[in-house]
C-alpha positions in Angstrom: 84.1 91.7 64.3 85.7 88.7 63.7 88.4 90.3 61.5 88.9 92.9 64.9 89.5 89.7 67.2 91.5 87.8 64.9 93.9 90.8 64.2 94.1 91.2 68.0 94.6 87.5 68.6 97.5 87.6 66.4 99.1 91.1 68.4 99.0 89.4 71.3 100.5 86.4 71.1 103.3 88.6 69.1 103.8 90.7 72.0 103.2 88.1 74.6 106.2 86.2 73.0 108.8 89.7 73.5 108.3 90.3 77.5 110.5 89.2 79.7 108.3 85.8 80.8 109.9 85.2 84.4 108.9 88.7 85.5 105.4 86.9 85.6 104.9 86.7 89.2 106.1 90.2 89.4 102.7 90.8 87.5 104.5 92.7 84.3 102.8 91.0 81.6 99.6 91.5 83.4 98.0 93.9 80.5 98.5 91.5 77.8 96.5 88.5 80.0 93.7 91.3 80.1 94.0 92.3 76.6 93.1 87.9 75.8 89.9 88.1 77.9 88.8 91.2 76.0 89.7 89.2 72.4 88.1 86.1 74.1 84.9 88.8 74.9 85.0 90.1 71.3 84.9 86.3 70.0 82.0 85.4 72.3 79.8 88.7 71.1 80.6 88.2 67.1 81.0 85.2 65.9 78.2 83.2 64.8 79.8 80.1 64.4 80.7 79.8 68.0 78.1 77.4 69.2 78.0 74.8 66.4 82.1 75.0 66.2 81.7 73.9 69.8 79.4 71.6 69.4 81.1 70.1 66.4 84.3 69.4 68.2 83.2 68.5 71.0 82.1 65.3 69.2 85.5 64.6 68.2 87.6 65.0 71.8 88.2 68.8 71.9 85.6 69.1 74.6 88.2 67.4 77.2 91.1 69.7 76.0 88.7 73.0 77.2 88.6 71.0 80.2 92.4 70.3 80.4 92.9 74.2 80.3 90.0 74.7 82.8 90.8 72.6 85.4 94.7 74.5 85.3 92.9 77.6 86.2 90.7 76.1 88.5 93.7 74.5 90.1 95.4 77.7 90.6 93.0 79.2 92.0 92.5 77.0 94.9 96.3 77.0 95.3 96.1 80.4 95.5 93.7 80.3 98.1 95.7 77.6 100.1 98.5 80.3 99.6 96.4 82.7 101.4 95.7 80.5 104.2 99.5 79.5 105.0 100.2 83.0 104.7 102.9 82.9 101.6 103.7 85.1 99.2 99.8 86.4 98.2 100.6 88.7 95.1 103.0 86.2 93.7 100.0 83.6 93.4 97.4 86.2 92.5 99.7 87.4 90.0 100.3 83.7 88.5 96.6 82.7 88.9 95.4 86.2 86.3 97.9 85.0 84.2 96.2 82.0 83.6 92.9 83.1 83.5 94.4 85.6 80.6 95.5 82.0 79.1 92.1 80.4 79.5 90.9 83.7 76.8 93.9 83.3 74.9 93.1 79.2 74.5 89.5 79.9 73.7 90.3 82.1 70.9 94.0 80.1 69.5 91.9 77.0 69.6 88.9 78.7 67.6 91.3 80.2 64.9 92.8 76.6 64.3 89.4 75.2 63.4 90.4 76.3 59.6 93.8 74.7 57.8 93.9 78.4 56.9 94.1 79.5 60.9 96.6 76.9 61.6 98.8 77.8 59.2 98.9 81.5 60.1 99.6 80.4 63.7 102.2 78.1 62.6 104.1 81.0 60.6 103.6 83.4 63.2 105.6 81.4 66.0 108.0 80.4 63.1 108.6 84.2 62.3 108.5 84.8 66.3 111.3 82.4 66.9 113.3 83.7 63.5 113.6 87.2 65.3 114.5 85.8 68.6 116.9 84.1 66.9 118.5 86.8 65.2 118.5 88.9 68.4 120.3 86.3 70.3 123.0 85.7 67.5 123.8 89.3 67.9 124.1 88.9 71.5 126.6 86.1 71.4 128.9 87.9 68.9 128.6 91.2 69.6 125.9 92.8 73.1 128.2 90.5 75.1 131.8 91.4 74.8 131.1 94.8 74.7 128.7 94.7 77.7 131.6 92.9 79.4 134.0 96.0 78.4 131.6 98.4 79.7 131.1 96.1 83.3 135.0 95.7 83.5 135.6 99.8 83.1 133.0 100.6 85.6 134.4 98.3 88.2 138.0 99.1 87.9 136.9 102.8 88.9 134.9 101.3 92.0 137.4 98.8 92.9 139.9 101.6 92.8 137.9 104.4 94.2 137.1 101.8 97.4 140.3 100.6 98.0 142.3 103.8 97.6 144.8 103.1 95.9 146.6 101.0 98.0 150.3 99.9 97.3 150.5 102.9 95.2 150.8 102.6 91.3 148.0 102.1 88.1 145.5 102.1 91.1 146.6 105.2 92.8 146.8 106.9 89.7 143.0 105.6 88.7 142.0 106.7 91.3 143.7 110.6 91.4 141.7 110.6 87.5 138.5 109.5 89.0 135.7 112.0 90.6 133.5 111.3 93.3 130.4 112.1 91.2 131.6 109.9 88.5 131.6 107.2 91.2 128.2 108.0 92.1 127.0 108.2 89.0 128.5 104.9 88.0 126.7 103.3 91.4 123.5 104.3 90.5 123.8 103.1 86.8 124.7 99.3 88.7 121.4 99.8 91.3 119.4 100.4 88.2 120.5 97.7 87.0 120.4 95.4 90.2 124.2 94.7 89.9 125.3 93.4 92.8 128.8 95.7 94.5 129.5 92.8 96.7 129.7 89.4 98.2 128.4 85.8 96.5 125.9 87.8 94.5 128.8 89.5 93.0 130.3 86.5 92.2 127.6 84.7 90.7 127.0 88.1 88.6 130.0 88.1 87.1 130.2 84.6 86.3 127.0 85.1 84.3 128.2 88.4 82.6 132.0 87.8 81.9 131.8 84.1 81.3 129.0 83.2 80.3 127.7 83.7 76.3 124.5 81.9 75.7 121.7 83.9 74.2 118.6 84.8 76.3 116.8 86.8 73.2 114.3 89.2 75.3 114.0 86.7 78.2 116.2 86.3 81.2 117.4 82.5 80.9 118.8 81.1 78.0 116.1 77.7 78.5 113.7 79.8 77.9 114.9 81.3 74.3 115.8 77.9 73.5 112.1 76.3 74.4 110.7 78.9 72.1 113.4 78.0 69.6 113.3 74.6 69.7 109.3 74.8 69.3 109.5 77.0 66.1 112.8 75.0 64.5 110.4 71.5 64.3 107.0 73.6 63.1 109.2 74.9 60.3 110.9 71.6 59.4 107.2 70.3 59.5 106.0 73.2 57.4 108.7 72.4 54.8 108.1 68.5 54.6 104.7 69.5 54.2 105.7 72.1 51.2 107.5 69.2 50.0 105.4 66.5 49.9 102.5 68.7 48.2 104.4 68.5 44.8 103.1 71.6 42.3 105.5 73.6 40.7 109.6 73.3 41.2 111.1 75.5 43.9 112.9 78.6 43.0 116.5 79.9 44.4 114.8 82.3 46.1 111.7 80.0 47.4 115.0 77.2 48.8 116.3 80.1 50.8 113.2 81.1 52.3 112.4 77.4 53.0 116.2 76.6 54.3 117.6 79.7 55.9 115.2 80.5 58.7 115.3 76.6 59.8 119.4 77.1 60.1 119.1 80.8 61.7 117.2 79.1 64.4 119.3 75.7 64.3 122.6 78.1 64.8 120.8 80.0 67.6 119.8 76.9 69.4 123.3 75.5 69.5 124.6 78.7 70.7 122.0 78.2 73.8 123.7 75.2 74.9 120.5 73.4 76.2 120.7 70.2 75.9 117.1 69.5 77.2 116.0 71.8 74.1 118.3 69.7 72.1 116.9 66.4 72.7 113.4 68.0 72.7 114.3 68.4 69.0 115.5 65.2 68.9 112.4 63.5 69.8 110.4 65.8 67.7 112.6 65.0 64.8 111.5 61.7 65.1 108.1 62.5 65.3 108.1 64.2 62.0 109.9 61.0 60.8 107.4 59.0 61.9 104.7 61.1 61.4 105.2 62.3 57.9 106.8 58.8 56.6 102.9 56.9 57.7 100.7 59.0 54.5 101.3 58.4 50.8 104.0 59.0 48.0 106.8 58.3 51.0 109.3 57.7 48.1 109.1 60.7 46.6 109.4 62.7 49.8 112.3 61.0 51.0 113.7 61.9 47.6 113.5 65.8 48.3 114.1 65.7 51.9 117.2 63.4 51.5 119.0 66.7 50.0 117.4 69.2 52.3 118.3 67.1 55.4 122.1 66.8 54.1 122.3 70.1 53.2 121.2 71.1 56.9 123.6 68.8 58.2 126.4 69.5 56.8 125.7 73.2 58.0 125.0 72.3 61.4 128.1 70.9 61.6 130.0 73.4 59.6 128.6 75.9 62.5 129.4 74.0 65.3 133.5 73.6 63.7 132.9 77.3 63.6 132.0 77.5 66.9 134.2 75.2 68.5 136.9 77.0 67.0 135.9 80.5 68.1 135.2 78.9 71.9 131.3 79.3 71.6 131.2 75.7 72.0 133.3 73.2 73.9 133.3 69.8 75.0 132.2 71.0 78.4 129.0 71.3 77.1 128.5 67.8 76.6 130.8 66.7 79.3 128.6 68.5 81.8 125.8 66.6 80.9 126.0 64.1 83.7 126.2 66.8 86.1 123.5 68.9 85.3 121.0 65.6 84.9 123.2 65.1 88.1 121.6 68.6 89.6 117.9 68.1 88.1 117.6 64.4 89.8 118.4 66.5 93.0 115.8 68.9 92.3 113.0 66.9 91.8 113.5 64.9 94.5 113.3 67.8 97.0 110.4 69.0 94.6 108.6 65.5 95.5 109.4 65.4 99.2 107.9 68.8 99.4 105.1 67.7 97.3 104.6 65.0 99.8 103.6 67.5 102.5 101.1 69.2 100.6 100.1 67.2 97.9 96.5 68.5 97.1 97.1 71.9 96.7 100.9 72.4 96.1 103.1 75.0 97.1 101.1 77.5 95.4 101.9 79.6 92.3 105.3 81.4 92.5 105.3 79.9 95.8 107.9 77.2 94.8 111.1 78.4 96.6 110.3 78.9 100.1 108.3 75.8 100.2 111.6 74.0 98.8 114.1 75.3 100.4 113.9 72.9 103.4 113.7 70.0 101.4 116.8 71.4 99.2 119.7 69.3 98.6 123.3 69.9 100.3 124.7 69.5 96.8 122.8 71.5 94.9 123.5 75.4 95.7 121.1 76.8 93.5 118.2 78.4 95.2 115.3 77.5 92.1 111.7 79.5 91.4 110.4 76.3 89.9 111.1 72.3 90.0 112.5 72.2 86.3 110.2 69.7 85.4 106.6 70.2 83.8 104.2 67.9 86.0 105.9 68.8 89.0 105.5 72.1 88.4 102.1 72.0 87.1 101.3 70.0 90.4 103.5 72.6 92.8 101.7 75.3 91.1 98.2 73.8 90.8 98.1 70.9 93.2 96.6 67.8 92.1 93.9 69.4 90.4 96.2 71.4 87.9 98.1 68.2 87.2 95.3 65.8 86.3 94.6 68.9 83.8 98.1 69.1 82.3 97.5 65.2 82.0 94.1 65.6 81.0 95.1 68.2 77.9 98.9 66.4 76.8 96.9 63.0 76.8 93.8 64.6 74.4 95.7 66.3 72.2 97.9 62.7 71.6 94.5 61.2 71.1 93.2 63.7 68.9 96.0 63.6 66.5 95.6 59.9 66.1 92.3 59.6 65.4 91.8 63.0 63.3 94.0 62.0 60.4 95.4 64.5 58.4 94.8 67.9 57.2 92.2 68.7 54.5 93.0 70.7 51.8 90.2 71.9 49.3 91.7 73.7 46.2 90.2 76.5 44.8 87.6 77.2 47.9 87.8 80.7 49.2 90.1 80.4 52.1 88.0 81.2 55.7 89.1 84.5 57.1 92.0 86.0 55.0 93.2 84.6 51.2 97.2 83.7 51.0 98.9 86.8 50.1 96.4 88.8 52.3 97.4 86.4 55.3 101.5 86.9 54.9 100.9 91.0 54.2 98.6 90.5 58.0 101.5 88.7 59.4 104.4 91.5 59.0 102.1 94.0 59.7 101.5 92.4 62.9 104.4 91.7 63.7 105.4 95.4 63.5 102.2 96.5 65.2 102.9 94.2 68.3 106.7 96.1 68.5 105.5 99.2 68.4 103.1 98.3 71.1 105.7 96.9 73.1 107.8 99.6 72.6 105.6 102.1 73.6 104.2 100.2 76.8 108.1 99.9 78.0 108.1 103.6 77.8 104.6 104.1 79.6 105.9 102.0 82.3 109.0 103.5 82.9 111.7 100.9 81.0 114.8 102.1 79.9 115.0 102.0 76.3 118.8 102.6 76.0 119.3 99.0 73.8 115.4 99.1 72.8 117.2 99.1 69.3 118.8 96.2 69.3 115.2 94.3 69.6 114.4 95.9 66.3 116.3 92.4 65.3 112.7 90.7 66.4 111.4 92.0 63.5 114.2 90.0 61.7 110.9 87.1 60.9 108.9 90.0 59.0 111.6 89.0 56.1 110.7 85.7 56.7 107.4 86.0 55.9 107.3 88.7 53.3 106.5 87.4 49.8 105.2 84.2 50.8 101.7 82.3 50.7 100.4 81.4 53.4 98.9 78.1 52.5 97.5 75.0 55.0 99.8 72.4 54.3 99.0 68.7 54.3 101.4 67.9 57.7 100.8 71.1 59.7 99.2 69.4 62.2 102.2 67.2 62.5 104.0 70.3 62.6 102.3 71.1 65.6 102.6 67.9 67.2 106.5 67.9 66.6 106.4 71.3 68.4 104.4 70.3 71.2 106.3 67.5 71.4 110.0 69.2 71.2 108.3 71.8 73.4 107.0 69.3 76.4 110.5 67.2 76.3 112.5 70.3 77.0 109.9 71.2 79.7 110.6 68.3 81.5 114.4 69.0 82.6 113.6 73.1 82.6 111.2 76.0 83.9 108.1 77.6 81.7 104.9 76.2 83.4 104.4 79.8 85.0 105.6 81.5 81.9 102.8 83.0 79.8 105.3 83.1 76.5 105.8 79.8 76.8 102.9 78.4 77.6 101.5 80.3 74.6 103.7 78.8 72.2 102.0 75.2 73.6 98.7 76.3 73.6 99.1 77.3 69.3 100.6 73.8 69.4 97.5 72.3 70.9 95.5 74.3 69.2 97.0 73.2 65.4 96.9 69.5 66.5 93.1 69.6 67.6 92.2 71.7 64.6 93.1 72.6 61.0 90.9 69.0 60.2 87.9 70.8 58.7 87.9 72.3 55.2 88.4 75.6 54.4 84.7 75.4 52.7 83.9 74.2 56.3 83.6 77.5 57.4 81.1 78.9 56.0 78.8 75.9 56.9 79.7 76.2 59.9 78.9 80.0 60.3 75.1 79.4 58.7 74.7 76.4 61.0 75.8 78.2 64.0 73.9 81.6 63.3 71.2 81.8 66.3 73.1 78.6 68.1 73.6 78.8 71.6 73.6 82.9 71.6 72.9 82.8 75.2 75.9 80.5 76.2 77.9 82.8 74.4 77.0 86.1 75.9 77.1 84.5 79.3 80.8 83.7 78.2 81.8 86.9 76.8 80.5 88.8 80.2 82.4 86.7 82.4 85.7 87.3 80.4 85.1 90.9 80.9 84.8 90.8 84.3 87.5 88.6 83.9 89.4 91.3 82.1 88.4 94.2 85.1 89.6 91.7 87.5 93.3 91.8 86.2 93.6 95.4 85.5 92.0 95.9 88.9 93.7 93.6 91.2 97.0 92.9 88.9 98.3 95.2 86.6 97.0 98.5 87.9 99.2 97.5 91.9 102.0 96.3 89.5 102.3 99.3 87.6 102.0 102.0 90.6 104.4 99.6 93.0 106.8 99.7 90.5 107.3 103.3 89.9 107.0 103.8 93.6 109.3 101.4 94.5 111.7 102.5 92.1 111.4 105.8 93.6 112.1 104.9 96.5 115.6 103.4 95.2 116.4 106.0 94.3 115.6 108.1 96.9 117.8 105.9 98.8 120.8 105.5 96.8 121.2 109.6 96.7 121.4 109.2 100.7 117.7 110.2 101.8 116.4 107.4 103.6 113.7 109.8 105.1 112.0 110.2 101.7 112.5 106.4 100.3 110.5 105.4 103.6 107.8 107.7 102.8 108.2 106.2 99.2 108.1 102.6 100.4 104.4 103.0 102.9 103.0 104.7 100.0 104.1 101.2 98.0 103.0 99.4 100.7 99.1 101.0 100.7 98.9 100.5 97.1 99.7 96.7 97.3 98.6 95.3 100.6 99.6 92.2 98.4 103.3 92.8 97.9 106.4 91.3 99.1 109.5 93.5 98.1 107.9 97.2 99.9 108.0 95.4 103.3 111.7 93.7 102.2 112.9 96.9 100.8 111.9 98.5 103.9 113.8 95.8 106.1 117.3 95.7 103.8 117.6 99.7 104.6 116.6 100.1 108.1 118.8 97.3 108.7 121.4 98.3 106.7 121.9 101.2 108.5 121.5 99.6 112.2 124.3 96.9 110.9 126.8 100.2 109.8 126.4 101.6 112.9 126.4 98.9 115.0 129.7 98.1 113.2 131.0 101.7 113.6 130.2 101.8 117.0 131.7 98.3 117.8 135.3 99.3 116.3 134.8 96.2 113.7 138.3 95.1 112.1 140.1 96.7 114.6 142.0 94.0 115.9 138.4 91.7 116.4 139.1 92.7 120.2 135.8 92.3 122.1 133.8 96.1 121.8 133.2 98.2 125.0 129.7 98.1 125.5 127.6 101.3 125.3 126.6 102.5 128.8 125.7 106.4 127.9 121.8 106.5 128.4 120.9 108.3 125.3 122.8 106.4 122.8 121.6 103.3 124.4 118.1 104.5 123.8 118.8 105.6 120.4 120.2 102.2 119.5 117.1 100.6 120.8 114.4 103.0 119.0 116.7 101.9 116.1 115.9 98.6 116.8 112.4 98.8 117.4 111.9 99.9 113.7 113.9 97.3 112.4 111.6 95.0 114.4 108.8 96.4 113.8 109.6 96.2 109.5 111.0 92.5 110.0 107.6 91.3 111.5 105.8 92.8 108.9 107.9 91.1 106.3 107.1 87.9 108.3 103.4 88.4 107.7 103.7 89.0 104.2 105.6 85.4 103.2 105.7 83.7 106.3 107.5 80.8 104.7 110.4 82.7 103.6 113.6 83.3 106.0 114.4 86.9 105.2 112.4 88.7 107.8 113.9 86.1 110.7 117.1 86.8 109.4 117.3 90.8 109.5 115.6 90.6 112.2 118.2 88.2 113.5 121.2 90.0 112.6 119.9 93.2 114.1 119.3 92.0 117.6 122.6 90.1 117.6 124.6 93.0 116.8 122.6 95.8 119.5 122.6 92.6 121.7 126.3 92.9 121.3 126.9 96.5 121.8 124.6 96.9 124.6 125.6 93.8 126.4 122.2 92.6 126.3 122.1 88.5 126.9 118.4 88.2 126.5 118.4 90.4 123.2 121.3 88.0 121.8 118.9 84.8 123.1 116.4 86.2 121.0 118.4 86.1 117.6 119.0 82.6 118.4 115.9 82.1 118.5 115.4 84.0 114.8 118.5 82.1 113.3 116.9 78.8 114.4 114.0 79.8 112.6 116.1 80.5 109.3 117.5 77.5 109.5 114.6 75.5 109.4 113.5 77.7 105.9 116.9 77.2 104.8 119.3 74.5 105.9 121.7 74.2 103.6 123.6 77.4 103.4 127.1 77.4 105.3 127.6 80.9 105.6 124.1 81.3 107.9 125.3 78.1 110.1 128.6 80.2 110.7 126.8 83.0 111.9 124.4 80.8 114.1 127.3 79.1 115.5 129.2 82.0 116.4 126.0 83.6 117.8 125.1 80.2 120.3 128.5 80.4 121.4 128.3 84.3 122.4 125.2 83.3 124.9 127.2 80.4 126.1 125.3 77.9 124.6 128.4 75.6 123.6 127.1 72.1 122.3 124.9 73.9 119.9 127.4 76.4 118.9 130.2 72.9 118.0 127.6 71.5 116.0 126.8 74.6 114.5 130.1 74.9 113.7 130.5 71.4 112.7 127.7 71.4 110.0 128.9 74.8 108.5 132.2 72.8 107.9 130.1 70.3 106.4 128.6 72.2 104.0 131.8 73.7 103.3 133.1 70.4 102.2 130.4 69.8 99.9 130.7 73.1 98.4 134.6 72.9 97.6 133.6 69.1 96.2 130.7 70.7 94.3 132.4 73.6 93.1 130.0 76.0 94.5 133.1 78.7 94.5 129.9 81.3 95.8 129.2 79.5 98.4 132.6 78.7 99.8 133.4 80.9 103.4 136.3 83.3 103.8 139.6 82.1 105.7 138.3 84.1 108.6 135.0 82.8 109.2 137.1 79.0 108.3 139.6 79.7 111.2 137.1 81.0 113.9 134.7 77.5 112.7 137.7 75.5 113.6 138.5 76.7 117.1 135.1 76.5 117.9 135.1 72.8 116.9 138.5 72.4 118.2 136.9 73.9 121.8 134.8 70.4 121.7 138.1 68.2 121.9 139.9 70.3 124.5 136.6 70.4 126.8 135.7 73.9 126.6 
């Protein structure tokens, strides 16, 4: 049995380190968090040495880390329940809250398999060899996924571009557009809605700018801070691994054995340059100087300055033979550095929103995943970005938790510290049998693992409906089995320095970037944790502890092991079963609708909507195509572009009816959005827009009244957009209210300003919109 939860252990937090770890509130990785409670059950129910390993560290400070981790869950879920009450975005926190109940398993067991040197150390080499094939993936990306993803964008949109705009003026885009079909056009648009490509507008923009422009690595994530939080984390454990391998002397180091020691630590090194996060980069900084610290405070200092001074040269001067590389091939620039003020700049706006928001709620938070509507009030004029998460650990553990989850994250950073200082170091025991696996059997587990876990994930991808196309390219994760092939996996005498440097490098990075909601990340801290509060009993420890604890505290443990099973029915039940079905469904229902049959992407979208009375994005779907359609034909119908001369309004009974049933529906879905995430502005806007424009073709004043009244509730959500103050403006001044409409006007200019100071090019309006914000301002002066 406890070879069976060991193995799994090990599977998991392989896997749980591939998925994309944003998609968390989206409930995607919601099978792996039930897969730790079932490992956690499996600990519980067989192994003997459960109740005296508890008691045993207990005595020693552990005992406040467990309730660190537990008073993080507990936080979230009385945020989650707060989240209920407000009426926000309900399956967002319920996804977020299972996650961390998955975490609370995962902790239990990661922080059981450290209580050996032996466990550490497989831990330690595993997150190493996890961030070795990240880093090989997201090498590839720079030099090669990217430029020819580019390519394939830039083909693809010449062919729209000219299909759309027909050619005009004649020449290469006439003649594109005589070579081009219409069902290659269609085919091409439903490759980009697959793919969530935006056709048009800012999200264009911002799109492109991330696709053409921009070359960092993201590994399997989605944000680059994210590959580089991982990376920096496994860069200082494998430096601390290697001072360790160092400073334990025995026989000299082979060729071969240097460039297994060296190569992996500059792979990673090259990768994390290539990120360009310079939070991940000081976070190595500072846990460089841990190590330094750290390793220089034992014995025989000398002679381990003496091997390092070579090893730390020797990585120097490839670092910086990289970054010549790299500066030379325009990977890296001075902007990087240059931009440092700017972004610190952007994060010191951030968190000051984050605490005035706080402020308002400061005992239970926004909720989890329920960061960005609460913010967006409190949001900056300077800062465009609309963020999931305060880019800061504590305020994100505090927005996500409340007060509660904080004073946890405190409670478990502040333990760990402790621990480390008073445990001392690592014990090694030579010749004892080594607790669960031997050396050689531990590194053949570790590749075989590692290859398990991808096949896993490969073959859950396919079971939930992934596309696959550039599932090869991720066979470059597997890139760490040839760093751990061949070698012994022995305890060495600084791993739990290791592990402080990582949790260290890990927590510094945290604190200027997301990854508090992020189960991959949060996994790599918890091994961390784990290795600094363990790995300080002898291997021979083990087996006392497993006669000691034989007939311990069986109760306790059962109790335990039942509750992580219900803990594990819970998440299928409530989590990943709704995500699963409202994904297919609602990607049905895409579908449905990009081929043109709105009738059957409805029907699609209340089947979505009775599987997860939870979910946001049925009831938003819903909303962007009703209204998409009222908003084409109100457009149609109003002769829009024509000359902007004022449209005849529609007097013909049954259209006017028709209009208005039209209407109704779009109503009808907007207030239903409202209900689902009353904090967020997209149902009062559709609903907005739609009555504004019938309002307008129907010359209906009271209708018109009424999107004011929806715009003015936007703009409370979200205050600091210029393109929404444009439309309010322009809306006020249709029902003659003129004061509101100049100042309307007047703070749309505003922003505008800001933006063009800012360089938010997305943001900036179009010369239209900037000419009709003028006269109305200029109306003010001449006393209209």
């Amino acid at each position: 049995m406890q070879d069976l939860w060991t193995r799994a252990a090990l599977v998991l937090l392989s896997a749980g380190s591939w998925w994309v770890a944003e998609e968390a509130a989206d409930g995607r990785g919601l099978i792996l968090s039930a897969g730790w409670c079932v490992v956690a059950c499996l600990f519980c129910f067989g192994d003997p040495a459960a109740g005296a390993e508890q008691r045993q560290r207990s005595g020693v400070g552990r005992g406040w880390m467990d309730a660190g981790v537990l008073l993080l869950v507990v936080g979230h879920v009385v945020s989650t329940w707060h989240v209920f009450q407000v009426q926000g975005d309900r399956r967002a926190a319920v996804n977020l809250t299972l996650e961390w109940c998955g975490l609370l398993g995962a902790w239990l067991v990661l922080s059981r398999f450290c209580v050996t040197g032996r466990g550490a150390a497989v831990l330690l080499e595993l997150v190493a060899a996890i961030a070795v094939g990240q880093a090989c993936l997201g090498t590839a990306q720079h030099h090669f996924v990217y430029a020819s993803n580019a390519e394939w964008y830039r083909e693809r949109r010449e062919i729209l571009d000219a299909w759309s705009g027909g050619g005009a003026g004649g020449g290469a885009g006439a003649g594109l557009r005589s070579d081009v079909s219409y069902a290659q056009v269609q085919q091409i648009l439903t490759e980009f809605r697959e793919l969530q490509i935006p056709l048009e507008g800012s999200g264009r923009v911002l799109w492109e700018n991330r696709a053409l422009y921009s070359q960092e690595p993201i590994g399997t994530f989605a944000l680059a801070n994210t590959l580089a939080g991982l990376l920096a984390a496994g860069l200082l454990i494998m430096a601390g691994r290697m001072m360790g391998r160092l400073r334990s002397g025995g026989a000299r180091l082979s060729a071969l054995e240097w460039v297994r020691l060296v190569l992996p630590v500059l792979i990673c090194g090259y990768c994390l340059v290539l990120t360009k996060s310079r939070s991940a980069w000081l976070g190595v900084v500072f846990g460089g100087v841990v190590l330094a610290v750290g390793g220089a405070g034992w014995g025989r200092t000398s002679r381990l300055a003496g091997r390092l001074a070579g090893v730390c040269v020797a990585g120097l001067c490839g670092l910086l033979l990289a970054g010549a590389v790299l500066v030379r091939n325009g990977s890296l620039d001075s902007a990087v550095l240059a931009e440092a003020p700017r972004s610190l700049q952007f994060r010191l706006m951030y968190w000051t929103g984050a605490v005035r928001m706080l402020r308002e709620q400061p005992w239970t938070g926004a909720g989890p995943g329920n960061f960005r509507e609460s913010y967006m009030p409190w949001k900056a004029d300077e800062s465009s970005e609309e963020i999931r998460d305060p880019h800061n650990l504590l305020l994100d553990a505090w927005s996500s938790s409340g007060v509660m989850g904080l004073a946890g994250l405190l409670l478990l950073l502040g333990a760990a510290v402790r621990q480390f200082a008073v445990g001392g170091e690592s014990v090694l025991v030579p010749g004892v049998a080594a607790g669960v696996w031997s050396s050689r059997r531990s590194a053949g587990v570790l590749w075989r693992v590692l290859l398990l876990a991808f096949v896993l994930d490969t073959g859950w991808e396919w079971l939930s409906l992934e596309s696959l196309a550039e599932k090869w390219l991720e066979v470059l994760l597997l890139g760490g089995m040839l760093f751990v092939s061949g070698r012994t996996v022995q305890p060495g005498p600084l791993d739990r320095l290791a592990g402080l440097s990582g949790l260290c490098g890990l927590s510094v990075h945290l604190l200027a970037a997301g990854g508090f909601e992020m189960p991959a990340v949060m996994l790599v801290m918890l091994v961390c944790l784990g290795v600094v509060c363990g790995g300080s009993f002898s291997e021979a420890g083990e087996s006392v502890l497993v006669a000691a604890g034989a007939g311990v505290g069986a109760w306790s443990r059962r109790c335990a092991g039942a509750g992580f099973l219900v803990l594990a029915a819970l998440i299928v039940w409530l989590g990943a079963v709704p995500a699963l079905r409202l994904k297919a469904l609602l990607g049905a229902a895409e579908q449905q609708s990009g081929q043109g049959n709105p009738a059957a992407a409805l029907r699609l979208l209340d089947e979505a909507e009775r599987a997860d009375r939870l979910a946001v994005r049925p009831h938003q779907q819903r909303v962007e195509l009703l209204a998409e359609r009222l908003l084409t034909e109100c457009a149609v119908r109003s002769g829009a572009g024509a000359g902007g001369a004022e449209p005849e309004p529609v007097l013909d009974p049954s259209e006017r009816a028709r209009f208005q049933e039209l209407l109704e529906n779009c109503e009808a879905a907007c207030q239903r959005l409202i209900e689902a995430d009353i904090r967020s502005p997209a149902g009062y806007l559709y609903r907005g827009r739609c009555r504004g424009a019938v309002g307008r073709i129907l010359a209906d004043l009271p209708l018109q009244q009424q999107s004011c009244e929806d715009y003015d509730q936007v703009l409370r959500r979200y205050r600091g957009k210029a393109a929404l103050w444009a439309e309010f403006a322009e809306s006020l001044w249709l029902v003659g209210e003129l004061d509101r409409a100049i100042q309307a006007a007047g703070r749309a200019l505003a922003l505008q300003r800001v933006n063009e100071r800012w360089g938010h090019q997305e943001q900036l309006l179009g010369p239209a919109v900037l000419k009709r914000l003028e006269q109305l301002t200029a109306s003010a002066s001449n006393g209209f």
